[in-house]
C-alpha positions as CSV (number, residue, x, y, z in Angstrom):
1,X,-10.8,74.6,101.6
2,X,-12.3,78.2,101.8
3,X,-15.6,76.6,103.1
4,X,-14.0,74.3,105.8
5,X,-12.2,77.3,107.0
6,X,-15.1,79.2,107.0
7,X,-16.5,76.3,109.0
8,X,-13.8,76.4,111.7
9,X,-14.2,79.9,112.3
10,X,-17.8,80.0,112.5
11,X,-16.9,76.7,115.4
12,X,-14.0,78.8,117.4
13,X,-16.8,82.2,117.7
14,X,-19.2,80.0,118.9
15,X,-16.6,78.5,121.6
16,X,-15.7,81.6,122.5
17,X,-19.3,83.1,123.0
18,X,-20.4,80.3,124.9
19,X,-17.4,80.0,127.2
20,X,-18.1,83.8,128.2
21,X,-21.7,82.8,129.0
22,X,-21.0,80.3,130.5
23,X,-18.5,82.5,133.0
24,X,-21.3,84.9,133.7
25,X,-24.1,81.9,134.4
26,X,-21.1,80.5,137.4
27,X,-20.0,83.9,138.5
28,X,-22.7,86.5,137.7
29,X,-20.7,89.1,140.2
30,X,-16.7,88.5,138.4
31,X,-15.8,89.8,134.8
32,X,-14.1,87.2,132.3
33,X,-11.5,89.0,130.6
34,X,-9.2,88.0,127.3
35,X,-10.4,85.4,124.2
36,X,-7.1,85.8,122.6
37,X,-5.9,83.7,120.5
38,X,-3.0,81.7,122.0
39,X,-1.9,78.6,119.7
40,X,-5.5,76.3,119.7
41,X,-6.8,78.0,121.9
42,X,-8.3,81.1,123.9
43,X,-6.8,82.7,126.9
44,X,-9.1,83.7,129.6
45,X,-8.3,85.7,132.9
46,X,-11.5,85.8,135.7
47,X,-11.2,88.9,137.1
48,X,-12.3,89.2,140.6
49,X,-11.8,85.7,141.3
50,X,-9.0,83.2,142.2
51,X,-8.7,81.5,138.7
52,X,-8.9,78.4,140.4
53,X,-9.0,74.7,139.3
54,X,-12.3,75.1,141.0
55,X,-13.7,77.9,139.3
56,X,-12.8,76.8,136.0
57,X,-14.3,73.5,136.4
58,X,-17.5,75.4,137.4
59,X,-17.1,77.3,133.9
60,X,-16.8,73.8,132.4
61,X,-20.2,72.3,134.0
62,X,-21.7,75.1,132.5
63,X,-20.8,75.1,129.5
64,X,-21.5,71.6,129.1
65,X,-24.9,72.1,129.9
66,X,-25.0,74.4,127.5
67,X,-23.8,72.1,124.9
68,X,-26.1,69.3,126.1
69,X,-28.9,70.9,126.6
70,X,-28.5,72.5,122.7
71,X,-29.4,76.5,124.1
72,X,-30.6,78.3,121.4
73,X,-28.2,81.7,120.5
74,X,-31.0,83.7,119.3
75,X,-29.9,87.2,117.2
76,X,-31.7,90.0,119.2
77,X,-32.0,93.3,118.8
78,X,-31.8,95.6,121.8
79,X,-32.5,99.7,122.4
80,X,-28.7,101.4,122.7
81,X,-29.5,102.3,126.2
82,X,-30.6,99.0,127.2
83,X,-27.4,97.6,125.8
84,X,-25.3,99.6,127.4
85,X,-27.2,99.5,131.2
86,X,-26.5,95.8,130.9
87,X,-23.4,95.8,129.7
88,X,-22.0,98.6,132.7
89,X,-23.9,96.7,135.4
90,X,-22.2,93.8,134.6
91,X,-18.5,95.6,134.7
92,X,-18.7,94.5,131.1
93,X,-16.3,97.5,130.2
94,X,-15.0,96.7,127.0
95,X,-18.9,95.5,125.3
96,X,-20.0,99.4,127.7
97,X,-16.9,101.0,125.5
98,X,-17.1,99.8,122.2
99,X,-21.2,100.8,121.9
100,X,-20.0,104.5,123.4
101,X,-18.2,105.0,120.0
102,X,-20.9,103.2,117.6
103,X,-23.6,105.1,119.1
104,X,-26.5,103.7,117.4
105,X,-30.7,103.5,118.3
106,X,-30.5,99.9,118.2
107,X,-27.8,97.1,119.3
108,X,-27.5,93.8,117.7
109,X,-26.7,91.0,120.2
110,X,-26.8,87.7,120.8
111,X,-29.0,85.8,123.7
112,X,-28.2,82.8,125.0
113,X,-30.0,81.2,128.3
114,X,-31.0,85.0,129.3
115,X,-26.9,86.5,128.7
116,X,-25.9,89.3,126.1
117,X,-23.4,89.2,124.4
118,X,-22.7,92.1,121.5
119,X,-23.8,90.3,117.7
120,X,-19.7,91.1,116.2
121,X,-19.0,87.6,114.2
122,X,-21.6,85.0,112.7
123,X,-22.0,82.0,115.6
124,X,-23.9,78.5,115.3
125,X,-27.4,78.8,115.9
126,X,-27.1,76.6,118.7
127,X,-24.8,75.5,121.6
128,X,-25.3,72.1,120.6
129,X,-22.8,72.7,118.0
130,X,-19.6,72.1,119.6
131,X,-20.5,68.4,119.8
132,X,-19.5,68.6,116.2
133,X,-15.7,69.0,117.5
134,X,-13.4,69.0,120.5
135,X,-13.5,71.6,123.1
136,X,-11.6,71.9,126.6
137,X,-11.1,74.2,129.2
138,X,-7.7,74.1,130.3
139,X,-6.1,75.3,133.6
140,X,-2.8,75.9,134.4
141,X,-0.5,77.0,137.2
142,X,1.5,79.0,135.3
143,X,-0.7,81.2,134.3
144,X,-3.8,83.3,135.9
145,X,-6.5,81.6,134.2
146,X,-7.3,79.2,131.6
147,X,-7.0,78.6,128.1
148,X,-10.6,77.5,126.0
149,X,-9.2,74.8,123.6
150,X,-10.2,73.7,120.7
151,X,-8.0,70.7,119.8
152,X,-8.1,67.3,121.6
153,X,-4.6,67.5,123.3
154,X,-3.5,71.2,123.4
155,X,-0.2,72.1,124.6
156,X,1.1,75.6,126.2
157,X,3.1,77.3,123.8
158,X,5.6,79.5,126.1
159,X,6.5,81.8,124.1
160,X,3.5,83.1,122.8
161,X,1.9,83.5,126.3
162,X,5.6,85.1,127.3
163,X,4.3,87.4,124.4
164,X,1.0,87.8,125.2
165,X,1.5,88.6,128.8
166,X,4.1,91.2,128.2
167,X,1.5,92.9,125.9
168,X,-1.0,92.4,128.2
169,X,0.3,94.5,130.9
170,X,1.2,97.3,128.2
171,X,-2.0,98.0,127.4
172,X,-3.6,97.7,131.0
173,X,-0.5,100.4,131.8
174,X,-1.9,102.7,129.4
175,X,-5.8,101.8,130.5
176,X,-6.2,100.5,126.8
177,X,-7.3,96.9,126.9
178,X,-10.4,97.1,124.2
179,X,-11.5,98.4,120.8
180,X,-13.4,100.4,122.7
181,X,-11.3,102.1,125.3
182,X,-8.9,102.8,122.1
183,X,-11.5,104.5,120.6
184,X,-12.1,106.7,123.3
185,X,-8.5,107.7,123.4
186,X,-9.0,111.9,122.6
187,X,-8.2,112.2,118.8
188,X,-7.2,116.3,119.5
189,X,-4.6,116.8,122.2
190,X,-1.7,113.6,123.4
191,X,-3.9,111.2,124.4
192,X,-4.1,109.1,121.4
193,X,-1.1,110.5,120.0
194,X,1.2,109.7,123.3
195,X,-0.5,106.3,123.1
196,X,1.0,105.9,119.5
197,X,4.3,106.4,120.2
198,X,4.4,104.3,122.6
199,X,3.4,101.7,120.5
200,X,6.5,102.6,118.1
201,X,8.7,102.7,120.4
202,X,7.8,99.7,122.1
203,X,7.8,97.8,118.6
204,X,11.3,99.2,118.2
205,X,12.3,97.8,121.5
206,X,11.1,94.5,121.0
207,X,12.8,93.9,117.7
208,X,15.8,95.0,119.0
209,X,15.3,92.2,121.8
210,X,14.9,89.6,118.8
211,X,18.0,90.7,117.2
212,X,20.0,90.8,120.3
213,X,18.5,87.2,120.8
214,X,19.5,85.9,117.7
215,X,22.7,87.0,117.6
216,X,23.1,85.6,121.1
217,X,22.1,82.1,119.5
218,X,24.5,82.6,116.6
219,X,27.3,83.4,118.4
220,X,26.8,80.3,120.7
221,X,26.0,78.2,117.6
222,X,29.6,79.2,115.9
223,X,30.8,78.7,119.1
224,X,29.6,75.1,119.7
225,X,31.1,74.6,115.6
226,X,34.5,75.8,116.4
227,X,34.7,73.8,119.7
228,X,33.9,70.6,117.5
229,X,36.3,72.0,114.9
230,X,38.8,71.8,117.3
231,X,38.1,68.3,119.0
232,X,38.1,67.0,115.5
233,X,41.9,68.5,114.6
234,X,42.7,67.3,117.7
235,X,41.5,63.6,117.1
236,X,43.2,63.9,113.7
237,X,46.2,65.1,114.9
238,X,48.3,64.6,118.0
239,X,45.7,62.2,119.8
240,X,46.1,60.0,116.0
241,X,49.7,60.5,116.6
242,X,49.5,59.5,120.4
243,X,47.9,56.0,119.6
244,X,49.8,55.5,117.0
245,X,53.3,55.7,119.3
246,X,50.8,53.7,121.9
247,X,50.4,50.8,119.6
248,X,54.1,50.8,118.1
249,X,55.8,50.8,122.1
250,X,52.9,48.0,123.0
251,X,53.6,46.2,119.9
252,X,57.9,46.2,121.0
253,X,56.5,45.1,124.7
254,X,57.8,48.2,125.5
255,X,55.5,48.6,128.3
256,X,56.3,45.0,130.2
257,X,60.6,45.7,130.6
């Protein structure tokens, strides 16, 4: 079980790197943001563009060529500056952030078909792995962007991306949407600890909203139960009375004088 698992994760990493390669192969000038986890799947946002049906079909192509064509993901090792030149001219702000705090001389990566990507989680050794599952990228109206599934017949869970989306604009309100940006929040003065509290008090906020919700949904359940309480006294009562005095007056033909 542990080694299946194992198995599944190494699968989803190497979905996730090769849908952002295959983002920066379409649209070399636009910035794929997200990879979080949303049910079976990954949501993505591409910033600068439209999120289109268009532009995520153009991220598909690619990254079934990838797959096809069975790229190598070669594990590279590149000079800290290097790293970090590529990662800033590519507006790749969250990979530019992260290597500010881990300044070391030398940056594992990964290279697939000419893209960096930072070396964070084992992957396959090549794109031709996904063949060995079921991968999909799926667009929606409802949302901006697409989700990278990894199940045959995904479906949008609502209140997870209700969740997500809420968080979402949390952090980007507080300019804190990576490890890295988090870790360049200034440990002496209020930066980081302003940033902690509101966390806290946002958490508080949003369990009061789930209490408030499921007392809402109590109150309508015992509502709903005393309602049918009701109809049923009613039904064994004076309606049982009511038909009874029906039958007895039909039975006399006390409805044909």
């Amino acid at each position: 079980m542990a080694e299946q698992r194992a198995a599944d994760d190494l699968y989803r990493r190497t979905l996730r790197l090769l849908v952002s390669v295959a983002a920066e192969l379409a649209f070399p000038k636009f910035q794929l943001r997200g990879g979080h986890t949303l049910g079976d799947g990954f949501l993505y946002e591409l910033e600068g563009g439209n999120n289109s049906v268009e532009e995520v079909e153009s991220i598909k192509q690619k990254l079934a060529d990838l797959v096809e064509s069975g790229d190598a993901i070669e594990q590279v090792t590149k000079p800290w500056k290097e790293a970090v030149a590529y990662f800033k001219e590519r507006s790749l702000t969250g990979a530019a952030a992260l290597l500010a705090s881990r300044v070391t001389s030398e940056v594992p990566c990964y290279q697939c078909r000419g893209v960096l990507r930072l070396n964070l989680f084992p992957v396959h050794e090549r794109a031709a792995a996904l063949k060995a599952g079921t991968y999909n990228l799926v667009h929606y109206r409802e949302i901006p962007g697409f989700v990278a599934a990894y199940t045959k017949d995904y479906e949008l869970q609502s209140a997870l991306l209700s969740a997500h989306v809420d968080h979402k604009c949390f952090c980007k309100a507080y300019q804190v949407r990576s490890v890295g940006e988090l870790n360049g929040l200034q440990q002496v003065g209020r930066g980081r600890k302003d940033f902690v509290l509101a966390c806290e008090f946002r958490q508080e906020c949003k369990i009061s909203e789930i209490i408030a919700k499921a007392r809402a949904s109590r109150a309508l359940r015992d509502s709903r139960a005393a309602s049918a309480s009701k109809a049923r006294s009613f039904l064994d009562g004076p309606f049982q009375q009511c038909h009874g005095n029906l039958e007895q007056s039909v039975g006399h033909g006390g409805y044909f004088r």
